[in-house]
C-alpha positions in Angstrom: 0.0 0.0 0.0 1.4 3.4 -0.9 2.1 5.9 1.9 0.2 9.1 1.8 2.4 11.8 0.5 4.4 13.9 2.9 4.2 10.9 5.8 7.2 9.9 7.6 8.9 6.8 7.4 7.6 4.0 9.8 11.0 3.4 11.5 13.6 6.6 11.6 17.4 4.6 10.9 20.2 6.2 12.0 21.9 7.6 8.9 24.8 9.9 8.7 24.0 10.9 5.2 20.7 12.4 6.0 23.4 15.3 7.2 24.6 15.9 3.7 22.5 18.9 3.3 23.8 20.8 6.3 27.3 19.8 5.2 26.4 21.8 1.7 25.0 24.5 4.0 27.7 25.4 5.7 30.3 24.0 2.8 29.2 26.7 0.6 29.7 29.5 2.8 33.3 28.1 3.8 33.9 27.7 -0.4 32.8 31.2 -0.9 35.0 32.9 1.9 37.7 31.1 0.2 37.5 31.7 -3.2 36.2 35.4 -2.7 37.3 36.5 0.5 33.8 38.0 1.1 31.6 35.8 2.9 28.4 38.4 2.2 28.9 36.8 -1.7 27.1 34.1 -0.6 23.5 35.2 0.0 21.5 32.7 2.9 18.6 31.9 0.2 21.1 30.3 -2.4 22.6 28.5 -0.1 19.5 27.3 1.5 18.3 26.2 -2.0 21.5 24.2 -2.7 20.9 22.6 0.7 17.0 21.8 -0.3 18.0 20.5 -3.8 20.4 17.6 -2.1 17.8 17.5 0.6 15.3 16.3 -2.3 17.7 13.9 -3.8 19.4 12.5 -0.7 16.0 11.0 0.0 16.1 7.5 -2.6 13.6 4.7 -2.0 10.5 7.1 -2.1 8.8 8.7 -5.3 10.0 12.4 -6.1 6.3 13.6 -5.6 6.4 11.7 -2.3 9.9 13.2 -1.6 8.6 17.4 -2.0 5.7 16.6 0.0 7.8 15.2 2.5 9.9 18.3 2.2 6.4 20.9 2.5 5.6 19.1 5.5 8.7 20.9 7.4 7.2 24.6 6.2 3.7 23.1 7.0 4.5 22.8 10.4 2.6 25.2 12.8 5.7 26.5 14.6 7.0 27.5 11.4 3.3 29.1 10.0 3.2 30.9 13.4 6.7 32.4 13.1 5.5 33.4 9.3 2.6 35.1 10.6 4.7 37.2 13.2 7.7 38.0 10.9 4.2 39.8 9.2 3.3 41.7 11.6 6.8 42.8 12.7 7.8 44.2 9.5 4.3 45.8 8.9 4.2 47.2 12.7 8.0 48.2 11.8 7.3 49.9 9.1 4.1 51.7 10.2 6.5 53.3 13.7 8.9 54.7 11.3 6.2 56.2 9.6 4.2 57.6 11.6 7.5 58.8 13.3 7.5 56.7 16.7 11.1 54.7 16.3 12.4 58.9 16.4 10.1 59.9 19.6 11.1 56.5 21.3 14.5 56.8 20.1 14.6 60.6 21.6 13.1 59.6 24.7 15.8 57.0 25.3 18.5 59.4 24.6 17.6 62.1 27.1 17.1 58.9 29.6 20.6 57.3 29.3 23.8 58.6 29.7 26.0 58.7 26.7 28.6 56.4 27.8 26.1 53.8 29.4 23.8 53.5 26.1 24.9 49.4 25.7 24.4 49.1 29.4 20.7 50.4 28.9 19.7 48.5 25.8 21.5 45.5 27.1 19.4 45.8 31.0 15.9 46.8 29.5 16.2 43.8 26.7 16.8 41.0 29.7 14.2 42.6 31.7 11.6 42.8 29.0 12.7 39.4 27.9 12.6 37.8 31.4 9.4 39.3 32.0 7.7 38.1 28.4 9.3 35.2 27.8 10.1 35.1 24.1 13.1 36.6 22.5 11.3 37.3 19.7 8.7 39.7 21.2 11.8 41.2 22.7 13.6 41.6 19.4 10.4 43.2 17.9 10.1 45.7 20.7 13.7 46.8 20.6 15.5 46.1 17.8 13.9 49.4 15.7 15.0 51.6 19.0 18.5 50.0 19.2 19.1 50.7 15.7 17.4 54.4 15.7 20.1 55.0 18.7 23.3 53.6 16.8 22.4 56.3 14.2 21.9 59.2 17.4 25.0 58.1 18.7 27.4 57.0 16.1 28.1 53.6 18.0 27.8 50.8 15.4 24.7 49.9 14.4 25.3 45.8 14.6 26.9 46.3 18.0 24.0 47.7 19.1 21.1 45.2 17.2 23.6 42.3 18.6 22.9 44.0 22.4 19.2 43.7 21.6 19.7 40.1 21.1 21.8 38.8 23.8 19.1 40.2 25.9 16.3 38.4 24.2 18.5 35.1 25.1 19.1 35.9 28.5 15.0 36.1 29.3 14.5 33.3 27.0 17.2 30.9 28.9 15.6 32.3 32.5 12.1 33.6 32.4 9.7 31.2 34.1 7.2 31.4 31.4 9.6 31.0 28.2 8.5 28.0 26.4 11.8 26.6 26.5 12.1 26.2 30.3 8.5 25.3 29.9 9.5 22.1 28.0 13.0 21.7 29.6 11.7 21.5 33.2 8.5 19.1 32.2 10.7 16.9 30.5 13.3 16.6 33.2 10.8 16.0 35.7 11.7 18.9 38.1 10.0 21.9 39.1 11.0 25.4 37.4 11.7 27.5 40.5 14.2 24.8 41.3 15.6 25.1 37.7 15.8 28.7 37.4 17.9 28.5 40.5 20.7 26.6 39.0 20.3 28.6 35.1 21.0 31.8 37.8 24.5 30.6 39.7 25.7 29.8 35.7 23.7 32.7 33.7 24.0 35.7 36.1 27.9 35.7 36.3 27.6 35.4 32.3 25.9 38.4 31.9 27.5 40.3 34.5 30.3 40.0 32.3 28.7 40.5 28.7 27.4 43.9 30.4 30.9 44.9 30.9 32.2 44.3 27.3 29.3 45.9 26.4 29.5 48.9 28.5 33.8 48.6 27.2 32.6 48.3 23.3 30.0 51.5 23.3 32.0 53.9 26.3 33.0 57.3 24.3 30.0 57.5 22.4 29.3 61.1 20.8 26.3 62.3 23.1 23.4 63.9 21.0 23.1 67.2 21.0 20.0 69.9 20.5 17.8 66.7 20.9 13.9 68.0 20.1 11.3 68.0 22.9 9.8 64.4 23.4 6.9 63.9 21.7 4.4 61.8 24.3 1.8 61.0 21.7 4.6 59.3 19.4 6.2 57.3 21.6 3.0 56.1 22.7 2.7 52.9 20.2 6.7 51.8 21.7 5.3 52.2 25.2 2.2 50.3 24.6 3.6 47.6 22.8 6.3 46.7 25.5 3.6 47.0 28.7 1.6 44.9 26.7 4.6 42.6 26.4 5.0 43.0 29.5 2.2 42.3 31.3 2.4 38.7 28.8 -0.2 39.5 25.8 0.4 37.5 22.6 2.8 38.4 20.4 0.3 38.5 18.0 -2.2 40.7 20.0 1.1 42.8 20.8 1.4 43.5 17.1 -1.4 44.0 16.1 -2.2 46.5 19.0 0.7 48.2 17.8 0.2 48.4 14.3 -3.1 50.5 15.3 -1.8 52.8 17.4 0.8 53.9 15.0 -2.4 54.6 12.4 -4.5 56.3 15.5 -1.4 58.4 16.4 -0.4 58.9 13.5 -3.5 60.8 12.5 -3.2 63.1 15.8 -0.3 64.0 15.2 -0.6 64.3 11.6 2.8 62.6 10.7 0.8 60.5 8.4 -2.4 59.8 6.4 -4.5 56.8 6.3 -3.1 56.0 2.7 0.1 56.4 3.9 -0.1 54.1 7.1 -1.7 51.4 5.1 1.0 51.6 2.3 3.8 51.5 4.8 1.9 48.4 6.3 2.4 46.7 2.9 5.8 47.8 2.8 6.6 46.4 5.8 4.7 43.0 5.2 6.4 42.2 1.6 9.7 43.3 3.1 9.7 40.4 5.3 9.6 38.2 2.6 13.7 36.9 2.3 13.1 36.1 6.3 9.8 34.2 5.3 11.6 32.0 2.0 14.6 31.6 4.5 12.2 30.3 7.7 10.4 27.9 4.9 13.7 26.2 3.3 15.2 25.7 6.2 12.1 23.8 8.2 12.1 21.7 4.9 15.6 21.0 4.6 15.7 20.1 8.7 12.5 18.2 8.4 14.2 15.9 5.7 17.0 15.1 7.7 15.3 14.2 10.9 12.8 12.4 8.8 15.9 10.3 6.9 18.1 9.8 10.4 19.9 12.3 10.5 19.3 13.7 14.2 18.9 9.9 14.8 22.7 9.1 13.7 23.3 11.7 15.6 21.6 10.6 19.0 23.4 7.1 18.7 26.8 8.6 18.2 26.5 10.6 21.1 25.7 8.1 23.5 28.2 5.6 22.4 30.7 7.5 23.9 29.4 9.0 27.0 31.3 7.3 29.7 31.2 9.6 32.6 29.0 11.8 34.6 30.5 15.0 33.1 30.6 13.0 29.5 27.2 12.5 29.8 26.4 16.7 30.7 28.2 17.5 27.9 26.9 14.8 25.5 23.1 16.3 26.4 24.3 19.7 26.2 25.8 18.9 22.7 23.0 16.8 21.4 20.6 19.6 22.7 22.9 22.2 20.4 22.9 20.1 17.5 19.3 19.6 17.5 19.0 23.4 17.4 21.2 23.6 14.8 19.5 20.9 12.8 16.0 22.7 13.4 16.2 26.3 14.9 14.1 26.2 17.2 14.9 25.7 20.4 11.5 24.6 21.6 11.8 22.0 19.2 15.0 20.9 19.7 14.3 20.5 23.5 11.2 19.1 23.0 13.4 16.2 20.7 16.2 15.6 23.0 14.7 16.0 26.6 13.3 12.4 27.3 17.1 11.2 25.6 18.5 13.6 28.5 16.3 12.2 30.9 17.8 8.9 30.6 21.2 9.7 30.3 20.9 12.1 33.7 19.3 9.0 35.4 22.0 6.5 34.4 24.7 8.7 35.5 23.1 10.1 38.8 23.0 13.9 37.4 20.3 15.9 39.5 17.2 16.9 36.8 17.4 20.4 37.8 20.6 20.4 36.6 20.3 18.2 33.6 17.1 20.8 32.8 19.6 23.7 32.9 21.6 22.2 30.7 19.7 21.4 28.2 18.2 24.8 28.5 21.1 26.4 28.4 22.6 25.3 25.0 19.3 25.2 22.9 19.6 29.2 23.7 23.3 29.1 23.0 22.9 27.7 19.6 19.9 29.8 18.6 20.8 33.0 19.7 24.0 32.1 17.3 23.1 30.5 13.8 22.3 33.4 11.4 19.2 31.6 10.1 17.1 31.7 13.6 14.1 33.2 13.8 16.0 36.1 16.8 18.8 36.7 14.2 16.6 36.8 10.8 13.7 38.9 12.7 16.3 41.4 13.9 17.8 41.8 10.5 14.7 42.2 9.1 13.7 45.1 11.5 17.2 47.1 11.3 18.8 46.0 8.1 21.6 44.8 9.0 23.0 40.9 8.2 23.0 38.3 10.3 26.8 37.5 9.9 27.2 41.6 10.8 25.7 41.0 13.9 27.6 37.4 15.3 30.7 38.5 16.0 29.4 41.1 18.8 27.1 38.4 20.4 28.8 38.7 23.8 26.2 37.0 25.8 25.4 33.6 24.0 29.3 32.9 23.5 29.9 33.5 26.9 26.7 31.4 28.0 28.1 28.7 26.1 32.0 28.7 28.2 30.1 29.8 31.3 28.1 26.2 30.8 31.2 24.4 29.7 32.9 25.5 32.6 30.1 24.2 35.2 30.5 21.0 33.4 34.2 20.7 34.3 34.2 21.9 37.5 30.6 20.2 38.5 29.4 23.9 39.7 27.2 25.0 41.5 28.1 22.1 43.5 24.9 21.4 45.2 22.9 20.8 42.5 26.3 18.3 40.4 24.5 15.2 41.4 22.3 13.0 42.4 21.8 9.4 43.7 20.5 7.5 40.7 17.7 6.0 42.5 16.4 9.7 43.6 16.6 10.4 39.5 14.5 7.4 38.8 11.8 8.4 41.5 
């Protein structure tokens, strides 16, 4: 009997070829740099299309028809659809604030606020709070990313510096808030409780960010302060304001946008910064301007979906744990396998939601406490995704500011350092109290 188009196989086989497309990924990038010298030659869609063409014809034993529909089931996803939908509204609500002149008041209003020389101490504080206190990096990113680019301009600091600050504050709230999704999943599929969780995440991630503040406050000290800044206009700023109390106070992402995609029209209008033509062309704008971000989100959920569908992650899993031997071994093989997954998918909902039960068994055989193995695991599905240029925090940022993913990594303080600050608890089994566990409390 023929399998309906676009279902899995019955039995996933570990196969290390199913990788073959992310080796062309990345393959083509490292070809470029060396041929060129120019890494930016190599645009993220091409490559993404190379990687979906050997996706589609890695995948033998199945019908070419069968094969694309196994491929569209990856974009058909409702994660994915979801992220579409907000990458939407983002560059529509984006485009609407510049319009209607709110990313300037908001901008203006941050500038009298914050000293100067303490501007990347600012964005980088208000990004974790809002982030800890929404629980999505993405909301975060949408909030702030327009501002933090409007005050790279005001300032003269550098603009991906300062879109890079946004995001290492998303992660940080992502990694730690109580309601993010990922310690949602992390903590449920470690069996432990999140207030115990988040205490071990804080003795690694507080010290990390500590010192990410610190380069940043070092990378954007001396910057010009503005000068014969105009008065700030309250009616403006009003659609930034609303939108990150609304955040705040955890409304959908979706309702978030939306509310503030209207109250750039309604203010707008007050103020008479724009007409009603005007708004709804610049929401049009912003929508089809979105669109790389939205071809990029939808190749890469297909080319990920065919490898985890053909073995891929599955090859991966059973390398892993054939040569975890210790207790630390086995942290770092679920902090690895966690990574991996992200890379393989990003998302890092997804790629905990994957790899937690596999965790959950290695931390019981090798006596690791569940808060910490939750940490863990929590810790380097953000690491990964607040790194590869093709997540949804990097590609929504660039979308919003303009500037490339690759501009933006190499002033990522925060993730980098989460990743050593998580490397080093695994060597040195801190914080101590939480290293380990009898195995037969882990089985309980």
């Amino acid at each position: 009997m023929e399998r309906n188009p676009g279902s899995y196989p019955d039995h996933i086989k570990p196969n290390g070829w199913a990788l073959m497309p992310m080796a062309v990924f990345l393959g083509t990038y490292v070809a470029v740099l060396l041929f060129t010298g120019d890494i930016d030659r190599m645009p993220i869609t091409v490559a993404f299309l190379l990687a979906s063409a050997v996706a589609l014809g890695m995948a033998r034993g199945a019908a070419f028809r069968e094969r694309v529909a196994q491929f569209c089931s990856g974009p058909a996803d409702g994660n994915v659809m979801m992220m579409v939908v907000i990458f939407i509204l983002a560059g529509a609500f984006a485009a609407a604030a510049r319009q209607t002149g709110a990313v300037e008041a908001a901008v203006n209003l941050a500038l009298r606020i914050v000293p100067a020389d303490f501007i990347t101490l600012g964005m980088f504080a208000a990004a974790c709070f809002v982030s800890f206190s929404v629980g999505t990096s993405v909301g975060t990113i949408v909030a702030l990313a327009p501002i933090a680019s409007g005050m790279a301009a005001g300032t003269g600091l550098c603009e991906p510096l300062m879109v890079a600050i946004i995001i290492s504050g998303a992660m940080f709230g992502d990694n730690l808030s109580f309601i993010s999704d990922t310690t949602i999943v992390a903590t449920r599929s470690q069996g432990c409780r999140m207030s115990d969780k988040f205490k071990v995440n804080l003795y690694i991630a507080l010290p990390v960010a500590v010192v990410a503040a610190l380069l940043y406050v070092i990378a954007g000290w001396g910057a010009a302060a503005p000068v014969d800044l105009p008065p700030v206009d309250w009616i403006g700023v009003l659609p930034y304001l609303a939108v990150i109390v609304a955040a705040v106070c955890g409304m959908n992402v979706i309702l978030v946008l939306t509310l503030g995609i209207v109250l750039c029209g309604v203010c707008g209008l007050i103020t008479g910064s724009c007409t009603v033509g005007e708004w709804t062309a610049s929401l049009g704008a912003g929508a089809t301007g979105m669109g790389e971000l939205i071809i990029i989100t939808l190749l890469a959920a297909g080319v990920f979906g065919m490898m985890r569908i053909y073995g891929g992650i599955a090859w991966l899993t059973s390398k892993l744990r054939s040569v975890i031997r210790t207790r630390k071994g086995a942290e770092a093989g679920m902090g690895a396998l966690t990574g991996i997954a992200d890379i393989c998918t990003a998302n890092n909902t997804v790629a905990l939601v994957m790899t937690g039960p596999i965790a959950r068994g290695i931390a019981a055989r090798y006596g690791i406490d569940p808060r910490r193995s939750a940490s863990l695991i929590d810790i380097y599905s953000c690491v990964v995704q607040g790194l590869i240029p093709y997540g949804a925090q990097l590609l929504m940022a660039a979308g919003l500011s303009g500037v490339a993913p690759l501009e933006m990594m190499p002033y990522l303080y925060y993730p980098a350092l989460l990743g050593f600050g998580g490397a080093a608890a695994i060597a040195t089994g801190y914080p101590r109290k939480f290293s380990s566990v009898t195995v037969d409390e882990a089985e309980m």
